[in-house]
C-alpha positions in Angstrom: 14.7 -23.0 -18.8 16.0 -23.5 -22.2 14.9 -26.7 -22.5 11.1 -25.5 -21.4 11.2 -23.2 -23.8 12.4 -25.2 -27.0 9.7 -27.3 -25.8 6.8 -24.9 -25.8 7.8 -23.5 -29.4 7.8 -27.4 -30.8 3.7 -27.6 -29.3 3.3 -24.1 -30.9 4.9 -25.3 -34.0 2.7 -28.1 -33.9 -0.2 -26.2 -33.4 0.6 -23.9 -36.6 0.5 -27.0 -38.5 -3.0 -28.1 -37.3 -4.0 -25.0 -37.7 -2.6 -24.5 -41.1 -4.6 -27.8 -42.1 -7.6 -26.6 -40.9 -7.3 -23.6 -42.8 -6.7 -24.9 -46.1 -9.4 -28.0 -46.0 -11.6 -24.6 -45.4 -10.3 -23.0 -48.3 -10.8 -26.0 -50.2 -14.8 -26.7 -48.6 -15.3 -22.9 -50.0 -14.1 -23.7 -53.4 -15.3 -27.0 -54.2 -18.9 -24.7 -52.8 -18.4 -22.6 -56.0 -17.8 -20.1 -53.8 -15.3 -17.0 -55.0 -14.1 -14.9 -51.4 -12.6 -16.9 -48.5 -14.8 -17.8 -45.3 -14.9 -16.0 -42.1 -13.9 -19.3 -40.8 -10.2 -19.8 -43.1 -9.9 -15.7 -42.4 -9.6 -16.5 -38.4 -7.8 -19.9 -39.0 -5.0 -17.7 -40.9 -5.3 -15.3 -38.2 -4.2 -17.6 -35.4 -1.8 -19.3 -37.6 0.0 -16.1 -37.8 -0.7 -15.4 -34.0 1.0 -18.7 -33.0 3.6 -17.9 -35.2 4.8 -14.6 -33.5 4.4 -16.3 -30.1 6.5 -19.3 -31.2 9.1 -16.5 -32.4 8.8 -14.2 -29.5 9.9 -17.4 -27.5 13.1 -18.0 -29.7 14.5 -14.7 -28.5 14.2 -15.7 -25.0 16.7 -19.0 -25.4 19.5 -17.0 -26.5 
């Protein structure tokens, strides 16, 4: 089950990353717009970046 498990955090972890590059091409959309508060759109992105995140370490406390 280990092994399942190590292999669910590295998609998560993946994930996070895509995520994380999603959020910050949207970060940098709304600034090249001029504009001065983040988007809805990068808010949520950071959201479920962190939301992966906990999951990913939730998971690391079950291989031990």
């Amino acid at each position: 089950m280990s092994n399942e498990i190590e292999e669910i955090r590295s998609q998560i972890d993946g994930l996070v990353e895509k995520v994380a590059d999603l959020a910050m091409q949207d970060l940098r959309d709304t600034i090249s717009a001029g504009e001065e508060k983040s988007s809805f759109k990068e808010e949520q992105l950071v959201r479920v970046m962190r939301s992966l995140e906990k999951a990913s370490h939730l998971l690391l406390g079950l291989e031990e």
